[in-house]
Backbone as numpy.savetxt, mean C-alpha at the origin, in Angstrom:
# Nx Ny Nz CAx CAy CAz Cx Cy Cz
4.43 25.45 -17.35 3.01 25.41 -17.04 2.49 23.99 -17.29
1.56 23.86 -16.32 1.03 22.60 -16.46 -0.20 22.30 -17.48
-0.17 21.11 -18.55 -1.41 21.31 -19.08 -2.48 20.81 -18.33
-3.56 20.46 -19.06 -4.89 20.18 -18.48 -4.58 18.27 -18.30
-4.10 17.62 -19.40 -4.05 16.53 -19.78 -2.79 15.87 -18.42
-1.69 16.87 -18.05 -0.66 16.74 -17.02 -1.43 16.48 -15.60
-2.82 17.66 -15.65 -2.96 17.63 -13.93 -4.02 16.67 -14.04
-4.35 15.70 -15.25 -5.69 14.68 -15.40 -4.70 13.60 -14.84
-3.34 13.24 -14.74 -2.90 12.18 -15.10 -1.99 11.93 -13.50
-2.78 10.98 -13.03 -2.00 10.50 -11.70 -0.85 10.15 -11.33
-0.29 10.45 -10.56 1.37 10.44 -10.51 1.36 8.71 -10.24
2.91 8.65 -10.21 3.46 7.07 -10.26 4.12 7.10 -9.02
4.29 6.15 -8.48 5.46 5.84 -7.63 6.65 5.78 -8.50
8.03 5.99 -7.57 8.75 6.42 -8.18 9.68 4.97 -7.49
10.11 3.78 -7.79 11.03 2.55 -7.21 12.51 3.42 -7.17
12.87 3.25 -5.95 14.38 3.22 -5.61 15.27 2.37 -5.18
16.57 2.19 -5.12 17.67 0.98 -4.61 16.60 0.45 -3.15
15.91 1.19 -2.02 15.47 -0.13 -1.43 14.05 -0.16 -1.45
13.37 0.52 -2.98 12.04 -0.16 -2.47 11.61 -0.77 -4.14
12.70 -1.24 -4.47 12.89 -1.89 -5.72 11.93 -3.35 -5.65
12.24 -3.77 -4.71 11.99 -5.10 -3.96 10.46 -5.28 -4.17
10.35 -4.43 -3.04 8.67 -4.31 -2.64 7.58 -4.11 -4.43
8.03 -2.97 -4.75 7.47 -2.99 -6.48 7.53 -4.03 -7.23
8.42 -5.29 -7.42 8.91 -5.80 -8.55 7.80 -7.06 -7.53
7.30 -7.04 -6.21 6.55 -8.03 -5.88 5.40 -7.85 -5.69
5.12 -6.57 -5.76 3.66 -6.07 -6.18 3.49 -6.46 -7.55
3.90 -6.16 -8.60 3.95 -6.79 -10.01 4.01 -7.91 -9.96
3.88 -9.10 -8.88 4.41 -10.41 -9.46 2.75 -10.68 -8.31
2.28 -10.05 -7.65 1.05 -10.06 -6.72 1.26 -10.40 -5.34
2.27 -10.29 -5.04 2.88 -10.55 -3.91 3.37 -8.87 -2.97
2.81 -8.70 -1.14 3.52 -7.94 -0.89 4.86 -8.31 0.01
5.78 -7.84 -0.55 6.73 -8.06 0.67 7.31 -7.51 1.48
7.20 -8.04 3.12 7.61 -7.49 4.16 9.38 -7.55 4.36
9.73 -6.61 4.72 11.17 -6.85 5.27 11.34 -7.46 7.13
11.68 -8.38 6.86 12.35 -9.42 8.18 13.34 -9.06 8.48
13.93 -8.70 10.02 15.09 -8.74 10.51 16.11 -10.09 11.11
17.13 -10.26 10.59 17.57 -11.68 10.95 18.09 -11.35 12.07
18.05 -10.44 12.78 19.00 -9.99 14.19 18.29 -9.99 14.73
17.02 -8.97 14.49 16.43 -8.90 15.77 14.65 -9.45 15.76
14.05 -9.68 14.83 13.13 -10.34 14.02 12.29 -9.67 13.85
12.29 -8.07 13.71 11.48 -6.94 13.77 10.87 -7.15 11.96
9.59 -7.27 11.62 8.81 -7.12 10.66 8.71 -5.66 10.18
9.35 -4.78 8.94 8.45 -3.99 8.41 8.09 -3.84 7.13
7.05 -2.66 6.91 6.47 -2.64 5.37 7.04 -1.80 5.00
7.56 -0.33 5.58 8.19 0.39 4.59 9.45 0.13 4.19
10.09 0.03 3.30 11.56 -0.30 2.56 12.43 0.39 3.20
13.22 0.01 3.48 14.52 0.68 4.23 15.76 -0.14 4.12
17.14 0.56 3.85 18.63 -0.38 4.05 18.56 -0.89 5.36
17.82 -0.20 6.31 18.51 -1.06 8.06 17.15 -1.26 8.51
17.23 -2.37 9.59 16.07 -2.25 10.54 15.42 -1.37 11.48
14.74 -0.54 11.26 13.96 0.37 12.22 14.24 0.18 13.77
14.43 -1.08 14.08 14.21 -1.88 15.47 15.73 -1.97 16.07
16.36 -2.17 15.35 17.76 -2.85 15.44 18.73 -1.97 15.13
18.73 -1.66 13.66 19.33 -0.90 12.54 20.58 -1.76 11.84
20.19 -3.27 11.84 21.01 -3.66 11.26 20.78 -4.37 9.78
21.91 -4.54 8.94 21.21 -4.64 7.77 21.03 -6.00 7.04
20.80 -6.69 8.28 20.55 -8.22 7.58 18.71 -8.56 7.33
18.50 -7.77 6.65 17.17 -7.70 6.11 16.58 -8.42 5.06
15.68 -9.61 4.94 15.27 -10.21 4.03 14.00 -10.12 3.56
13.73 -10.23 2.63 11.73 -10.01 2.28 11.66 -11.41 1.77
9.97 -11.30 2.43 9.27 -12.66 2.64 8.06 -12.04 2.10
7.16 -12.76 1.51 5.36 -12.62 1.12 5.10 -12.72 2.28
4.26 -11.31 2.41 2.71 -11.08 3.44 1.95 -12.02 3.23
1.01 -12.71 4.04 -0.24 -13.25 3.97 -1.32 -12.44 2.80
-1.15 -11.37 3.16 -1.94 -10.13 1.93 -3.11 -9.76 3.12
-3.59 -10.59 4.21 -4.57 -10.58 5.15 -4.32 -9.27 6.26
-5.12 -8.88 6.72 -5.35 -7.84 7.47 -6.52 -6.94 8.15
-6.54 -5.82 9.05 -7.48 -5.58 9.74 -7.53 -3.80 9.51
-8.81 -3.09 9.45 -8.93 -1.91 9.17 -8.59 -1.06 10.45
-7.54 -0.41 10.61 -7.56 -0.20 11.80 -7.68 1.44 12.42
-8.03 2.10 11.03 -8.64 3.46 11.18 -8.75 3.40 9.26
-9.78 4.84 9.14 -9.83 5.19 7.88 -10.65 6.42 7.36
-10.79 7.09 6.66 -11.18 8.22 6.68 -11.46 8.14 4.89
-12.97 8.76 4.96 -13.46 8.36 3.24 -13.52 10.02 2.51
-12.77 10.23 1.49 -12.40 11.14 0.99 -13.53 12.14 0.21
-14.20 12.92 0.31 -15.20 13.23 -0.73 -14.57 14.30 -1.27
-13.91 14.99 -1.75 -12.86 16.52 -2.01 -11.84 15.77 -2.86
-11.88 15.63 -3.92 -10.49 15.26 -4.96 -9.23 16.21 -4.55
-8.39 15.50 -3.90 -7.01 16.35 -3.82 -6.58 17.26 -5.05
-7.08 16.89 -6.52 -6.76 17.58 -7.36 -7.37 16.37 -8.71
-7.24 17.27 -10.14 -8.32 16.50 -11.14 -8.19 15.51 -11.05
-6.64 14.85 -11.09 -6.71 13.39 -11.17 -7.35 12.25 -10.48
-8.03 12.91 -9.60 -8.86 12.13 -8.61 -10.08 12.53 -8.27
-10.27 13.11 -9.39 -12.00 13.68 -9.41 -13.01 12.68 -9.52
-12.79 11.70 -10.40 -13.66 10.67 -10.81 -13.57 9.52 -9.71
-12.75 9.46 -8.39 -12.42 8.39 -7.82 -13.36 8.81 -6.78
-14.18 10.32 -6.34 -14.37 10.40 -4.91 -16.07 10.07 -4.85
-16.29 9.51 -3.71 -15.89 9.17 -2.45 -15.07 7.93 -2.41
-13.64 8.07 -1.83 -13.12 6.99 -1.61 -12.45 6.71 -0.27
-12.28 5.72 -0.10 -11.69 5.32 1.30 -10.29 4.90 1.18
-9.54 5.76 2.19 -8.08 6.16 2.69 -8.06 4.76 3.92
-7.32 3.77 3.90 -7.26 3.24 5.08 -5.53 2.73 5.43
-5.95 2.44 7.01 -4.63 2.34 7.69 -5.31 0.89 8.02
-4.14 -0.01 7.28 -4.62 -1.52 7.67 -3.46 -2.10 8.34
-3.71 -2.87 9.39 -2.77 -3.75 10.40 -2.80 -5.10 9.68
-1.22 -5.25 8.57 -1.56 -6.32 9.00 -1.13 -7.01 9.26
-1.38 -9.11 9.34 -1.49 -9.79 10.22 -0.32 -10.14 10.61
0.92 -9.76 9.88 2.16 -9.53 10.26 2.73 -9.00 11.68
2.27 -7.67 11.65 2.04 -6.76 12.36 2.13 -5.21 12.07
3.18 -4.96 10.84 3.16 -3.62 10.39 2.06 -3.08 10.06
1.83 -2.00 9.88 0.31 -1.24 9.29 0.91 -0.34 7.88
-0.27 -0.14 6.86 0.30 0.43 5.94 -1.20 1.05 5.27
-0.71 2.19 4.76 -1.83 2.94 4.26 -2.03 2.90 2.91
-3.39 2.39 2.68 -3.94 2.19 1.03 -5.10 2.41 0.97
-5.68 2.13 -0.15 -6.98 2.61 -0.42 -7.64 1.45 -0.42
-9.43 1.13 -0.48 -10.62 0.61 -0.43 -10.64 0.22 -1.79
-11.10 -1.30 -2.25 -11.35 -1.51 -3.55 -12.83 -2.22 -3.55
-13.41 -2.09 -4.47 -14.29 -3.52 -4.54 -15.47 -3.25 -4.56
-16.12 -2.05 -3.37 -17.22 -1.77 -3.14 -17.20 -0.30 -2.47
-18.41 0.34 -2.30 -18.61 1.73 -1.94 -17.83 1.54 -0.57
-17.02 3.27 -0.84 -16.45 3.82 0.21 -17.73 3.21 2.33
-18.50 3.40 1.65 -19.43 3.75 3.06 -19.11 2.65 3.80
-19.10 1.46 3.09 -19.61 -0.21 3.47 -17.90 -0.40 4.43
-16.92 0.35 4.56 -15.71 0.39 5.30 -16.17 0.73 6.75
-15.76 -0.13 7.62 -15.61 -0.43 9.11 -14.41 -0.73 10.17
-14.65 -0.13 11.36 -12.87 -0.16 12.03 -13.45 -1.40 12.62
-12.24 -2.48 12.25 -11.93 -3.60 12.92 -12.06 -4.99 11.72
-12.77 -3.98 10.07 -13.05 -5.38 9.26 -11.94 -5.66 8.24
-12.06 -6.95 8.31 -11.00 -7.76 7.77 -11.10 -7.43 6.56
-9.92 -7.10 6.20 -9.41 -6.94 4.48 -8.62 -7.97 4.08
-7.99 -8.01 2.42 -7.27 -8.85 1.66 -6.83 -8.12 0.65
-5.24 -7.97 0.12 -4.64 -7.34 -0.58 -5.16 -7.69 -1.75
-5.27 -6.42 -2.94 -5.29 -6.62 -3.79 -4.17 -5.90 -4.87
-3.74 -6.37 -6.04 -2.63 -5.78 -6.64 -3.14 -5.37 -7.92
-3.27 -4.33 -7.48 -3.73 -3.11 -9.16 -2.86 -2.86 -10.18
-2.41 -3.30 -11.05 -1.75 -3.16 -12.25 -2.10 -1.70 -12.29
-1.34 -0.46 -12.84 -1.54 0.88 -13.20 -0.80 1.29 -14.69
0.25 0.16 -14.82 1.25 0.37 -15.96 1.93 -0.73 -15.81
2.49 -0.48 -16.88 3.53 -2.12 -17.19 4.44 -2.22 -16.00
4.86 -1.40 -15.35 5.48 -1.65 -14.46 5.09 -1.84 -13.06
3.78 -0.91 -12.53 3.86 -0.87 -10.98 2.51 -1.02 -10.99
2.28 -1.88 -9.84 1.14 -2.31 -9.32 0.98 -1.77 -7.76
-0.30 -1.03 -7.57 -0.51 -0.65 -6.44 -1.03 -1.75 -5.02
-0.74 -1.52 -4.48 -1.37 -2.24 -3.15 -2.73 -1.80 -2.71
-3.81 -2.43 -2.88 -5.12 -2.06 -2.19 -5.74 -3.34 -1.64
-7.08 -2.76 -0.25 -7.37 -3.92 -0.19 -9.04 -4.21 -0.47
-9.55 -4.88 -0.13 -11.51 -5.43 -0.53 -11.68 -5.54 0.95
-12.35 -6.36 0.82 -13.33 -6.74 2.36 -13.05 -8.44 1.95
-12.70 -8.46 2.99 -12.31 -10.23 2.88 -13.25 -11.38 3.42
C-alpha cells in the first residue's frame, strides 16, 4: 500500500545505457541532441541507432536551448497529489531550433501568458543531486 507521503512525492526519471548522456548534460545545463554521422538526422529522444538511418554512429552535441511553442495544452486537474500544488500548468510541445520537438513544461510565469508560435529558452531544473529537468520560459 501506498502511503500518503509516497503518492505526495513525484516520480524521477529513471537514466539508462542510452539516455545516460542526455541526464548527465542536463545536470551540467546543457541539452543534448543526438547527431547522425551517416545520415545527419538530429534527434532528442535517446536511442542506440538513428531513427532516420538506423545506424549507430551517433554523437551528442549542445542544443542552442532556443525554440518555438508549437502546440500546448494548460493542465488544471492534478494527474494525482504530487501535482496538486503545480496546477494550472502548461504541458508544451516545443520545436526546437534544431529541428526535433520535445515535450516539457512552462516555467517562469502563469500557465495563461503561453502562446502557439512563442519563442522559448531551456531551462535546467535541478530536482535532486542527480537529475535536472528540461523546461522552458518565454525567451
Amino acid at each position: 500500500m501506498i502511503t500518503v507521503e509516497e503518492a505526495r512525492r513525484k516520480p524521477e526519471p529513471s537514466p539508462d545505457a542510452d539516455s545516460a548522456a542526455l541526464w548527465k548534460g542536463l545536470r551540467e545545463g546543457r541539452l543534448l541532441l543526438q547527431h547522425c554521422g551517416r545520415c545527419g538526422h538530429v534527434q532528442y529522444y535517446q536511442q542506440a541507432f538513428c531513427r532516420n538511418c538506423g545506424s549507430a554512429e551517433l554523437t551528442h552535441r549542445a542544443a542552442s536551448g532556443q525554440g518555438t511553442v508549437h502546440s500546448f495544452s494548460v493542465v488544471h486537474r492534478a494527474p494525482g497529489p504530487a501535482f496538486k500544488d503545480d496546477v494550472p500548468y502548461a504541458v508544451l510541445l516545443v520545436e526546437l531550433d534544431e529541428g526535433p520537438r520535445m515535450i516539457s513544461t512552462y516555467t517562469g510565469g502563469p500557465a495563461d501568458e503561453v502562446t502557439f508560435d512563442m519563442r522559448v529558452a531551456l531551462i535546467c531544473e535541478p530536482i535532486s543531486d542527480t537529475i535536472s529537468l528540461p523546461r522552458f520560459r518565454k525567451a
